[in-house]
C-alpha positions in Angstrom: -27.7 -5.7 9.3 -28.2 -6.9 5.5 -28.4 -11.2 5.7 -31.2 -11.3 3.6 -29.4 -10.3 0.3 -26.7 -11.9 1.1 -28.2 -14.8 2.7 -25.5 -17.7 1.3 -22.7 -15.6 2.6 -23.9 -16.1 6.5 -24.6 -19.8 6.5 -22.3 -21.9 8.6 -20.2 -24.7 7.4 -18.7 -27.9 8.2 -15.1 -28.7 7.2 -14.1 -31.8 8.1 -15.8 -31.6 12.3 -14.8 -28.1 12.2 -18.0 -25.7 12.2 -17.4 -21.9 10.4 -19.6 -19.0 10.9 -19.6 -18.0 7.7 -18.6 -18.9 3.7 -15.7 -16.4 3.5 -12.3 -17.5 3.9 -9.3 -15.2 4.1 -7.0 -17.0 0.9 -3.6 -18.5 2.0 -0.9 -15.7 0.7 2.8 -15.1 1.4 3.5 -13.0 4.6 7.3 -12.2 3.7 8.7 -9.9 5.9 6.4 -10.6 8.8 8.4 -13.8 9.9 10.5 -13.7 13.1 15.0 -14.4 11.9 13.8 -18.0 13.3 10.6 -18.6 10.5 7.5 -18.5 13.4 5.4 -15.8 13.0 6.6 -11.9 13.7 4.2 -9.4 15.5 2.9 -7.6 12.4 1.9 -11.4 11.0 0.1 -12.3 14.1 -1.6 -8.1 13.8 -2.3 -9.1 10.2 -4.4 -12.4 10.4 -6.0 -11.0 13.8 -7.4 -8.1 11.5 -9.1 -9.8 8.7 -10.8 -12.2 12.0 -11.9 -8.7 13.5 -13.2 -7.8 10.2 -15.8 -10.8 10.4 -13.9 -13.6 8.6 -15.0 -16.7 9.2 -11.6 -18.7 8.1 -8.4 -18.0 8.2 -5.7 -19.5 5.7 -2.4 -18.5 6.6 1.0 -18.6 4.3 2.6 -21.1 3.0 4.9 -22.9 5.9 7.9 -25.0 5.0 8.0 -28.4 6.2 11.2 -28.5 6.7 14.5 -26.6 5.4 17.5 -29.3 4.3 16.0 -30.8 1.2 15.1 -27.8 -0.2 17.7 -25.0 2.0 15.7 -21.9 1.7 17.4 -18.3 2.7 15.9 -17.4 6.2 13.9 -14.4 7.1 11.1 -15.2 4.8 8.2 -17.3 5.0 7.4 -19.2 7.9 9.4 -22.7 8.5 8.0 -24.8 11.2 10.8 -27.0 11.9 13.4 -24.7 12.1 12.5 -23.9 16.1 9.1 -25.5 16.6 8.9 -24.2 20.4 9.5 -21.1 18.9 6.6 -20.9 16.1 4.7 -22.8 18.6 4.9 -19.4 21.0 4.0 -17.3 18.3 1.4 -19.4 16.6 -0.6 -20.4 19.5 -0.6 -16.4 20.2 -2.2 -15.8 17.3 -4.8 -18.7 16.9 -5.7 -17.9 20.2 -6.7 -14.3 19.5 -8.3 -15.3 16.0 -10.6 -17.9 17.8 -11.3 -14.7 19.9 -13.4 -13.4 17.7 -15.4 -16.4 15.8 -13.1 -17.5 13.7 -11.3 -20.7 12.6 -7.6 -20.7 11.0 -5.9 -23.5 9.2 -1.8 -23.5 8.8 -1.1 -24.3 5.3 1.8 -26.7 4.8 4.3 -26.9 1.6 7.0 -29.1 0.6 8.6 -26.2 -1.1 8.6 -24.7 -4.6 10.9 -27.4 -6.4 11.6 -26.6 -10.2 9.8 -22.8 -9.6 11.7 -21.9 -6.6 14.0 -18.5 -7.4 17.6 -19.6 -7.3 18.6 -16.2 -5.6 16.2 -17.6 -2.3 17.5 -20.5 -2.2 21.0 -22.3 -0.6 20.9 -25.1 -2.5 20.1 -26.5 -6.0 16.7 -26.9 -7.1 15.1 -29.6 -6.5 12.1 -31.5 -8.7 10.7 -35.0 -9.0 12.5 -34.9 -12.5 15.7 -33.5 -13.7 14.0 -30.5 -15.4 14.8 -26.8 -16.3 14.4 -24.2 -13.1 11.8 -21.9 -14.3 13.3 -18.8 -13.6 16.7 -19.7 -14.6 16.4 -22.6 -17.6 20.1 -23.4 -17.5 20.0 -25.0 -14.0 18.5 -28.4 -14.1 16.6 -29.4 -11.0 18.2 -32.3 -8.9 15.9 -35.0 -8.9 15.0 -36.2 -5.4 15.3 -39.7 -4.3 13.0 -41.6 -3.1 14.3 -41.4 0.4 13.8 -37.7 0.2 10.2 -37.8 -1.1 9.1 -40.2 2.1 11.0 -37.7 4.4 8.8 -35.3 3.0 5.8 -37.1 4.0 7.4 -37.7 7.3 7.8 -34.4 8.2 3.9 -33.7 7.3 3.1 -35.6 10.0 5.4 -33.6 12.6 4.3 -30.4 10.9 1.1 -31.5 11.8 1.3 -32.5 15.3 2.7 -28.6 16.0 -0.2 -27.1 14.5 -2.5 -28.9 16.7 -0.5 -28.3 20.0 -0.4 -24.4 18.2 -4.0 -24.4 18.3 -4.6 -24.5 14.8 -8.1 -25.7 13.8 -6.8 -27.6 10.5 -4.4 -27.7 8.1 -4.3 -27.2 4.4 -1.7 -29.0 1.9 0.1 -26.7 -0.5 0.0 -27.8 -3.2 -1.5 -29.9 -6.0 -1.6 -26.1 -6.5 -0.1 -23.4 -9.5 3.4 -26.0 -10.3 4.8 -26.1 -6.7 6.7 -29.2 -6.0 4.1 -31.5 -4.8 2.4 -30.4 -7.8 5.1 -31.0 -10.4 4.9 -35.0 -9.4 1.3 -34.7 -10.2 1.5 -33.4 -13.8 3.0 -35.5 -16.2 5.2 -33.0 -17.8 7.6 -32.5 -14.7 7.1 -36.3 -13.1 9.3 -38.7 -15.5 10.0 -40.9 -12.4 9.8 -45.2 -12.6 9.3 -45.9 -8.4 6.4 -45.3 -6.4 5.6 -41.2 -7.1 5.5 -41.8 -11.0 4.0 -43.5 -13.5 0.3 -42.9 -14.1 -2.0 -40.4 -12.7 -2.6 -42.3 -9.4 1.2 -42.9 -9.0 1.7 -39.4 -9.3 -0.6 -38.7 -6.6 1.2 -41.1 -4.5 3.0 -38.1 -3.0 -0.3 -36.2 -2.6 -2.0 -38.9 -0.9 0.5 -40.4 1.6 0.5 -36.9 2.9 -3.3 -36.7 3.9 -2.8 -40.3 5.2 0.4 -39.6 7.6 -1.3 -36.1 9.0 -4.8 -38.0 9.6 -2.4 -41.1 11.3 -0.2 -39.2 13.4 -3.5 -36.6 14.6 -6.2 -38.1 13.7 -9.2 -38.6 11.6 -11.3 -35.6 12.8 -8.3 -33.2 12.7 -9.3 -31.4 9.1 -7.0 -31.6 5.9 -7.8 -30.1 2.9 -6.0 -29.3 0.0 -5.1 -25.9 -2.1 -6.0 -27.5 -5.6 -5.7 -26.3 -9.4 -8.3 -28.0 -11.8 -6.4 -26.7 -14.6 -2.7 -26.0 -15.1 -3.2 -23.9 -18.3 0.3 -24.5 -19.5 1.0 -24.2 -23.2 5.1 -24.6 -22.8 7.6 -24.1 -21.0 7.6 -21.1 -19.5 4.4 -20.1 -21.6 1.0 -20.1 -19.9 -2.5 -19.9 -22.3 -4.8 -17.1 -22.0 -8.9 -17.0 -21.7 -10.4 -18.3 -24.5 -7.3 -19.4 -26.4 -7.4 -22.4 -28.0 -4.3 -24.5 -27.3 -2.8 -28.5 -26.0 -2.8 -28.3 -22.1 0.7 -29.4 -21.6 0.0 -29.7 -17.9 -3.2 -30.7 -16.3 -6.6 -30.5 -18.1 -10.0 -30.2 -16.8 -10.5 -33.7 -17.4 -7.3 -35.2 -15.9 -8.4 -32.4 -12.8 -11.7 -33.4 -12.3 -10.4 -37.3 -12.3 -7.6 -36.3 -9.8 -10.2 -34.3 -7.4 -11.8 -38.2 -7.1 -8.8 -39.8 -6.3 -7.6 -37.3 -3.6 -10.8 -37.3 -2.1 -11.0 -41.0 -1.3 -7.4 -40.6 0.5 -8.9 -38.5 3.0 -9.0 -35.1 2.1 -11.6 -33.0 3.5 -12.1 -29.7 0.9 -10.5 -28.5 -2.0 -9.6 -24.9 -2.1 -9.8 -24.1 -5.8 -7.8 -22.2 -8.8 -5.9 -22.9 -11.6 -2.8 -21.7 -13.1 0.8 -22.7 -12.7 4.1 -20.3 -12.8 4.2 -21.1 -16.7 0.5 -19.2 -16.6 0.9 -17.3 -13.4 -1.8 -15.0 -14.4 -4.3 -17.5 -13.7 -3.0 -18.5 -10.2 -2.4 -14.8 -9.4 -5.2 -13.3 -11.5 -4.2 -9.9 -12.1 -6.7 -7.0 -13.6 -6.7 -7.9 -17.0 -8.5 -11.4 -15.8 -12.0 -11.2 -15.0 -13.3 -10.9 -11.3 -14.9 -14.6 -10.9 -12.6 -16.5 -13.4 -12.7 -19.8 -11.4 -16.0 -20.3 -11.2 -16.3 -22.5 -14.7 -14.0 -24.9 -13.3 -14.9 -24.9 -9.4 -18.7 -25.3 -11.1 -17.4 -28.9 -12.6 -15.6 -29.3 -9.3 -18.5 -29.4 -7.6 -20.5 -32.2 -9.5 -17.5 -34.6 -9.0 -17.0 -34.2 -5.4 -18.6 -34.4 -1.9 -16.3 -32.4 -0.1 -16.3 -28.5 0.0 -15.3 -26.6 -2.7 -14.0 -23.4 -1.9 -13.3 -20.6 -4.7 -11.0 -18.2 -5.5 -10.3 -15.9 -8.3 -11.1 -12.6 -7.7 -14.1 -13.0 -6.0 -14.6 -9.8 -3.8 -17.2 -8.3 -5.5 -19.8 -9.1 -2.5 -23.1 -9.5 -5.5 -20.4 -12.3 -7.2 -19.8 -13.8 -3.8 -23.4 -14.6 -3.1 -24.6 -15.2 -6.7 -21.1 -18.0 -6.6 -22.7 -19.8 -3.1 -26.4 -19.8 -4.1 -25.7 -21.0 -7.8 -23.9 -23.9 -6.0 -20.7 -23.1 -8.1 -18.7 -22.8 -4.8 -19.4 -23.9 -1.0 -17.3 -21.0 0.0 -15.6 -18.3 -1.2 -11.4 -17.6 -0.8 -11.2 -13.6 -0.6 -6.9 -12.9 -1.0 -6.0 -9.7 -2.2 -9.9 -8.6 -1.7 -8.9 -8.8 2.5 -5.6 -6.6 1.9 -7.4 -4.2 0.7 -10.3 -4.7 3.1 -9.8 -6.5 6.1 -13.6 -5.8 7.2 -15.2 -6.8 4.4 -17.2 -9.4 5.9 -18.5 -7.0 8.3 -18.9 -4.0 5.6 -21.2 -6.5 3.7 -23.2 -7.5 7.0 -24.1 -3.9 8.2 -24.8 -3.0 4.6 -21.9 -1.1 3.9 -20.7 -2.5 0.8 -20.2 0.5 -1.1 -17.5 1.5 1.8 -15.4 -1.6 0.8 -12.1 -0.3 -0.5 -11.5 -2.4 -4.0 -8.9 -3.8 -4.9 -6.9 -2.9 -8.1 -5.4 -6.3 -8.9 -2.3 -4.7 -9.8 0.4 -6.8 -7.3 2.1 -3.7 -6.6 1.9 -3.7 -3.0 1.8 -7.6 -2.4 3.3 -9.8 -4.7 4.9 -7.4 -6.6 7.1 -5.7 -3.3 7.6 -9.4 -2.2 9.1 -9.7 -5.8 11.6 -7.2 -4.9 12.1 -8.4 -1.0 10.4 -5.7 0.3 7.5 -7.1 3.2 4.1 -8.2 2.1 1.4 -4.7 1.7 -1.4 -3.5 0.2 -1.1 -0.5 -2.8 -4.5 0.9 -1.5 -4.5 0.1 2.1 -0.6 1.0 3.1 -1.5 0.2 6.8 -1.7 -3.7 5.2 0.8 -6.1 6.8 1.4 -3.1 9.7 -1.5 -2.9 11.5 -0.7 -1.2 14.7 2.1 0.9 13.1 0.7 2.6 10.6 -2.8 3.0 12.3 -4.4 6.1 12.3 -4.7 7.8 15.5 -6.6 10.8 16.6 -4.3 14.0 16.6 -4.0 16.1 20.4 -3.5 19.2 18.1 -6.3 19.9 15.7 -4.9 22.0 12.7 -5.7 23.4 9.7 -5.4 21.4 6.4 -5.2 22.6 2.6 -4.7 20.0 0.2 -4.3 21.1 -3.0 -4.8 18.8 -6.2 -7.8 15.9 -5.7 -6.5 13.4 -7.6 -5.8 9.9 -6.0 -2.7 11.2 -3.8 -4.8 14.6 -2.8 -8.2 12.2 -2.0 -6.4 10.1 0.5 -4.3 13.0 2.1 -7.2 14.6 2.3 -9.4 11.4 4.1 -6.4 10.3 6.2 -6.1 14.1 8.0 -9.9 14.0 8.1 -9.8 10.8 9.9 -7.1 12.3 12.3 -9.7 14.8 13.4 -8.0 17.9 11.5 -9.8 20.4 9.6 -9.8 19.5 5.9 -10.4 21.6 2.7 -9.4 20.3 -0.5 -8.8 22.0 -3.9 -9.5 20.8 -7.4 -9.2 23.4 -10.2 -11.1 21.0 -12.5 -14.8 19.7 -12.3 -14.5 16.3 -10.9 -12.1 14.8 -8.2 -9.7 11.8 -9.6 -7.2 13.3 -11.4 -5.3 10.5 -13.9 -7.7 8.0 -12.0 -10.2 8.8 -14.6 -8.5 8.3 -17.7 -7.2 4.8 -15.9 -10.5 3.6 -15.3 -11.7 4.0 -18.9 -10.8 0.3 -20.5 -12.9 -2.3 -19.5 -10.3 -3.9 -17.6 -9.3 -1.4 -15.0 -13.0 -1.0 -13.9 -11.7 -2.0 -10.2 -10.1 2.2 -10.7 -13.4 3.7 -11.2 -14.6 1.6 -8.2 -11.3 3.1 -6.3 -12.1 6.8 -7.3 -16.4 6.0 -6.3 -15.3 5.0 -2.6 -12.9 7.8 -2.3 -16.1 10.3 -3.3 -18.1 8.1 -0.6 -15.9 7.7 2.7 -14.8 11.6 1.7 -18.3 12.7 1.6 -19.3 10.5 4.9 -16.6 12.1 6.8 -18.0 16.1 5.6 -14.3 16.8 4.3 -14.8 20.4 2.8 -14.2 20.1 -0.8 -14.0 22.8 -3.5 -14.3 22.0 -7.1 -13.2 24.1 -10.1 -11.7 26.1 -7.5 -7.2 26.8 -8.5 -5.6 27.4 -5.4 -3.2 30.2 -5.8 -0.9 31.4 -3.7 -2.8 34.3 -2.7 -5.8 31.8 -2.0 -3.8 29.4 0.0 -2.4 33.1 2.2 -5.6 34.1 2.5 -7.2 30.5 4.1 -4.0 30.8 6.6 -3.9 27.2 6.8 -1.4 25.4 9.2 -0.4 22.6 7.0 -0.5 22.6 3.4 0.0 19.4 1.2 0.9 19.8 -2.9 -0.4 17.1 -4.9 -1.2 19.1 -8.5 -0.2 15.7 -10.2 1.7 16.2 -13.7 1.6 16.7 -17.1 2.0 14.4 -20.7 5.6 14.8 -21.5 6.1 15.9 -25.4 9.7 14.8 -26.7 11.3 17.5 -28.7 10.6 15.8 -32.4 10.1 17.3 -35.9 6.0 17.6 -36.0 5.0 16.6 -32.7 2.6 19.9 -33.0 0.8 17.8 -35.7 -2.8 17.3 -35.4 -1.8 13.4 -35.6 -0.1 13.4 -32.5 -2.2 13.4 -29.5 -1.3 12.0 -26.0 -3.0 8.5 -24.3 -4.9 10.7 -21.8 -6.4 12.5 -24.7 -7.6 9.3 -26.3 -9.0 7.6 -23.3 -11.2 10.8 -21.8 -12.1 10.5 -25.6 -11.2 14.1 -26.0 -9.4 13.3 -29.5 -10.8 11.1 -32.0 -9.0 7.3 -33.0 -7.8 7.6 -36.6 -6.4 3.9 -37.9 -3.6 3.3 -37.5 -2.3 4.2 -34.6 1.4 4.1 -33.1 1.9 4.1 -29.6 5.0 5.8 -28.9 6.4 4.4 -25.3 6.1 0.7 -24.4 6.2 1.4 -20.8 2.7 0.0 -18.7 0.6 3.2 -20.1 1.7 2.7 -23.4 0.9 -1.1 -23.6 -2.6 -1.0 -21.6 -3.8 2.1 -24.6 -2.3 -0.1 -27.0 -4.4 -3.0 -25.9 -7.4 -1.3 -25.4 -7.0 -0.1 -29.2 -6.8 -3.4 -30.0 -9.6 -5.2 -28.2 -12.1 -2.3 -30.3 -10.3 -3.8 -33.5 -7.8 -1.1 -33.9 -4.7 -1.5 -35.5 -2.1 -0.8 -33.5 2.3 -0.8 -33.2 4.2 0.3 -30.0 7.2 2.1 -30.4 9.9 1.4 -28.0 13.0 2.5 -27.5 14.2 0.0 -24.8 15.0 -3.8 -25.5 11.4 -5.2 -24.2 8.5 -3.5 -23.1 7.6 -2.7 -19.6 11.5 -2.7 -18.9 12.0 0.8 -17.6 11.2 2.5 -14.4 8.9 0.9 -11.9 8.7 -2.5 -12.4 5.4 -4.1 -13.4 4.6 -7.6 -11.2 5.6 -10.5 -12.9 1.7 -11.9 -13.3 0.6 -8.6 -14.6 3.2 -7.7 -17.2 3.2 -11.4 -18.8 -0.2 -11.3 -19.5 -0.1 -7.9 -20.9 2.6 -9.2 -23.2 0.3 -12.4 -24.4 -2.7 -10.2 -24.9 -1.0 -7.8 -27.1 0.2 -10.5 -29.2 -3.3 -12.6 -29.0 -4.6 -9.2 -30.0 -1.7 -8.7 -32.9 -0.3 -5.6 -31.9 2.8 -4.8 -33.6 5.9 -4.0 -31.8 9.1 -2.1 -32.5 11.7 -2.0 -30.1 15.3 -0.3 -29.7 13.1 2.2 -32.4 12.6 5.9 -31.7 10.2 8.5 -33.1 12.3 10.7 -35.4 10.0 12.9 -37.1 6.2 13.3 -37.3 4.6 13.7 -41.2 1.3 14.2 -42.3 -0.1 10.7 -41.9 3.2 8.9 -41.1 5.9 8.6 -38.7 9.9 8.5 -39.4 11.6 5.7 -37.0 14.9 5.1 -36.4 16.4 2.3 -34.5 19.9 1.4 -32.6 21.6 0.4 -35.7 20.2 4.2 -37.3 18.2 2.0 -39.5 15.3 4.7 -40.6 11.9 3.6 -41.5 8.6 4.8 -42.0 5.0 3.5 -41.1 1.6 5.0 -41.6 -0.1 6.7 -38.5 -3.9 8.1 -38.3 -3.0 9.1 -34.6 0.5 9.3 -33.3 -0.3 8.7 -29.1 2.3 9.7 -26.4 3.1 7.2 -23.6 6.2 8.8 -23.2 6.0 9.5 -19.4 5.1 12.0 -17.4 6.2 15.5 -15.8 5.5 16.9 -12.3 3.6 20.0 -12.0 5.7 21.8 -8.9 4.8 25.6 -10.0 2.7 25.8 -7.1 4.7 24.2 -4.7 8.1 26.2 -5.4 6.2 29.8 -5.1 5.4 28.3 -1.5 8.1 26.2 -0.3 10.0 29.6 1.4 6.9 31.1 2.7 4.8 28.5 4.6 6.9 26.2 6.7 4.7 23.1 7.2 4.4 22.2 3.8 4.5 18.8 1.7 5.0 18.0 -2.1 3.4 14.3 -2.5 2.4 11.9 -5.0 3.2 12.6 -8.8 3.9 16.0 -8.2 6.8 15.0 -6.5 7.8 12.2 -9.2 5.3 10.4 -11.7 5.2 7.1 -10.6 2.3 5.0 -10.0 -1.4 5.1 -7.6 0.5 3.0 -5.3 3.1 5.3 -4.3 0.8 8.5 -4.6 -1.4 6.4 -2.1 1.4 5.5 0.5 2.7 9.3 0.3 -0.4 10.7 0.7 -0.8 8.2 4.3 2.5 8.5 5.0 2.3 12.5 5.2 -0.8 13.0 6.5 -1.1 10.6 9.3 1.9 12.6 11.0 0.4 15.8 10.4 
């Protein structure tokens, strides 16, 4: 047991008469796909939550549950929706709040009005809704019915009943979604959204009206102990529509400043609510409510700081804050009275635990790349994890010990052979793995070169650690050939050589100019200004960046119609940051251009029109893709039967799916 250095972490705390163990709070996310055809909570959401409580947690937040589902129709399975059947979510709920309290810990049921102007028309039944007639976000050219005021106070009505369930659910408190990241209740807070003349516009307190009648009709109908608090942005960083601003950009907050936040805090506080649970952002800057990797782990803590001073309530933080040393240094620097842990507990649903017993170099870290939560839930696909693919499926995809011990080859150590490699370790087979190089990681360590995708070298540092705990045989610049991998006689054998830079067949690409992004990063070829990226996919955009935070000067060359447009798609947080750093950072971009011809220190272009061009180049760098290496694999594929071809080997893709092959494959070996 480790309290001392992370004394702050362990202290209890009082929300409203509610008494936690601990300062770490799970972070309300969306559990779509884990909801029953009736909105209560499914078995693998109830599995989910009851995780991160084992794991030491001392609050739960769950997702975001609808009030009710006429005003705003939305398409049902998806998120939860409490007054659809509320004998029903009361069955499931009370099952899960019972075996969360089981272990110590506390869970609030977060209630939302809905998503109003940001809500995807595709999810919905019926017409946006808003306090204003303004533009849908994802679709400008529908403009949001504006609700009545009849509407609004059947809103606040049905806080109150939502209310009353979660106490006879067994819920501890509840916490109000959202003056929160531009959902509805928060578009009648901000100005921008609210042109209303009755009661729930007008001036910064009548645009509260809404926030505030809610905490008042939950505390009348249950009562003044029952806790409330409320999921809170301090700052909407909205430059436009639709355009969010970035850290350290100077610009007019179109939505809600620091100051209009910190007044706001007040003014909800003396209508009864009993914490904040803080961020920023909005869907117009959805980077900042859904911070992705190119953010920096803490990024809330300047504005939950000021929270602080203004408030007596909790203040509970967010913003990538599961780096356990940031955690504790946020609590004893009274910046935060606890910390929100959200993507941090998908990866890691111990962590609380890990960090007690003095483990914290065995917490898995996560990548902050949405690709297995928001990012699947962008494409309908059930809430996960891209490092822990057991996330969200608990007792599914669980590892259990094998009845038949065999033995393993896996042949490749980069990210997809490291977790094969683990998850038959952990199964109780016998493991060797192969790396022809000197160093296990594969294209894990060119990733984890720019300063922003530091969370990769952490990835590839606990793979080393839990593989070296666990005494999986591993043999470095070691090539398995065939006539190796016959002589071991193994019983299962798993492929995962990874893949090659592809080179497109141009005049001069064998010039000493042109060199590929690997090369660059692992700083195996030297930066010559200027350089043009060639490929605007996610590679070619993250080098380019990179080039340009050291001052480079840089141009993408794409051949698509945007960047980031083909193949996999990149979350919606992720890529629109990406796009306003590499113009904050004035790279230059060509699109429907391709590379024609490759001169001394120039490149030919042409574009869709056959337009030719010409632009100078010190380094021509390829971000063109990449190809599997299968050699291996098809001189074996007809002589050993149990055999498997897994991550980019198979297809180039990204470290999620090499992860969730690897797992996949080797927890049924």
């Amino acid at each position: 047991m480790v309290k001392s250095q992370f004394s702050k972490i362990f202290e209890p705390i009082t929300i409203g008469k509610v008494e936690i163990k601990n300062r770490i709070a799970m972070a309300p996310m969306g559990i779509s796909g884990l909801c029953t055809l009736e909105g209560a909570f499914a078995q693998r959401a109830i599995d989910y939550y009851v995780e991160r409580a084992r794991g030491g947690t001392g609050l739960i937040i769950t997702s975001l549950t609808k009030v009710e589902n006429e005003i705003e129709k939305r398409q049902i399975p998806s998120i939860p929706f409490i007054s659809v059947n509320p004998g029903h979510f009361i069955q499931t709920a009370s099952e899960l709040t019972e075996s969360v309290h089981a272990y110590g810990a506390k869970i609030f049921l977060q209630l939302t009005a809905g998503h109003g102007r940001v809500g995807n028309p595709t999810r919905y039944l019926t017409r946006s809704v808003a306090p204003s007639a303004i533009p849908n976000y994802w679709d400008p050219t529908i403009t949001c019915k504006e609700l009545t005021t009849e509407e609004v106070e059947s809103l606040v009505a049905a806080f109150g009943k939502a209310a009353r369930i979660a106490v006879t659910a067994g819920f501890d408190g509840v916490e109000i979604h959202a003056v929160h990241e531009g959902y509805l209740i928060d578009q009648f807070a901000i100005a921008m959204f609210n042109r209303r003349t009755d009661k729930y516009g007008g001036d910064l307190k009548g645009r509260l009206t809404l926030a505030t009648e809610i905490v008042k009709e939950i505390k009348k109908k249950v009562g003044p102990g029952f806790p409330v608090q409320l999921r809170y942005s301090v700052k909407s960083y909205i430059k436009d529509w639709g355009q969010g601003g970035l850290p350290g950009e100077e610009f007019k907050e179109c939505g809600r400043d620091t100051e209009e936040g910190l007044k706001a805090a007040r003014i909800l506080e003396e209508a009864g609510y009993d914490a904040f649970n803080a961020d920023a952002g909005s869907y117009d800057a959805w980077y900042w409510a859904h911070p992705p990797l190119y953010q920096e782990h803490g990024c809330y803590l300047p504005l939950t700081e000021q929270l602080k001073k203004v408030v007596k309530v909790p203040v509970i933080a967010a913003g990538r804050m599961e780096l356990p040393e940031l955690a504790e240094k946020a609590l004893a620097e009274d910046k935060a009275d606890m910390v929100a842990l959200g993507r941090g507990l998908l990866t890691e649903p111990h962590w609380v635990n890990k960090v007690l017993g003095g483990k914290t170099e065995k917490i898995r870290p996560c990548l902050a790349c949405h690709d297995g939560c928001l990012g699947r839930m962008g494409l309908g696909r059930p809430l996960s994890c891209a490092v822990n693919p057991s996330c969200g499926r608990e007792k599914e995809y669980a590892i259990q010990q094998t009845n038949e011990i065999k033995r393993v080859m896996v042949i490749g150590g980069g990210v997809a052979g490291m977790e094969a490699a683990r998850v038959a370790t952990m199964r109780g087979h016998q493991v060797s793995l192969y790396e022809k190089s000197d160093k296990l990681g594969g294209h894990l360590l060119e990733a984890s070169v720019p300063a922003f995708k530091k969370d990769v070298a952490r990835l590839l540092r606990w793979y080393e650690i839990d593989l070296a705990d666990m005494n999986t045989e591993i043999f470095l610049n070691k090539e398995a050939s065939p006539d190796v991998i016959m002589k071991e006689k193994p019983d299962t054998v798993i492929i995962a050589t990874g893949s090659q830079p592809a080179f497109s067949d141009v005049q001069g690409i064998r010039e000493e100019t042109v060199v590929t992004a690997t090369d660059i990063l692992l700083g195996k070829k030297q930066i010559k200004d200027p350089s043009v990226v060639i490929g605007g996919g996610l590679t070619g955009c993250e080098t380019a960046l990179w080039l340009a935070q050291q001052g480079r000067t840089v141009t993408i060359v794409e051949m698509l119609q945007s960047l980031m447009s083909g193949g996999i798609p990149v979350p919606h947080a992720n890529k629109i940051m990406l796009l306003d750093l590499l113009k904050f950072h004035k790279v230059k971009i060509l699109t429907h251009t391709s590379l024609l011809a490759v001169l001394s220190d120039e490149v030919e272009l042409i574009d869709t029109s056959f337009r030719r061009s010409r632009l100078p180049a010190g380094n021509v760098i390829l971000a063109v893709g990449l190809k599997p290496e299968q050699k291996l694999f098809e001189s074996l594929k007809s002589t050993i039967p149990d055999i498997y071809l897994i991550g980019d080997a198979k297809q180039p893709r990204n470290i999620m799916s090499a992860i969730w092959d690897a797992y996949e494959v080797a927890r049924n070996i």
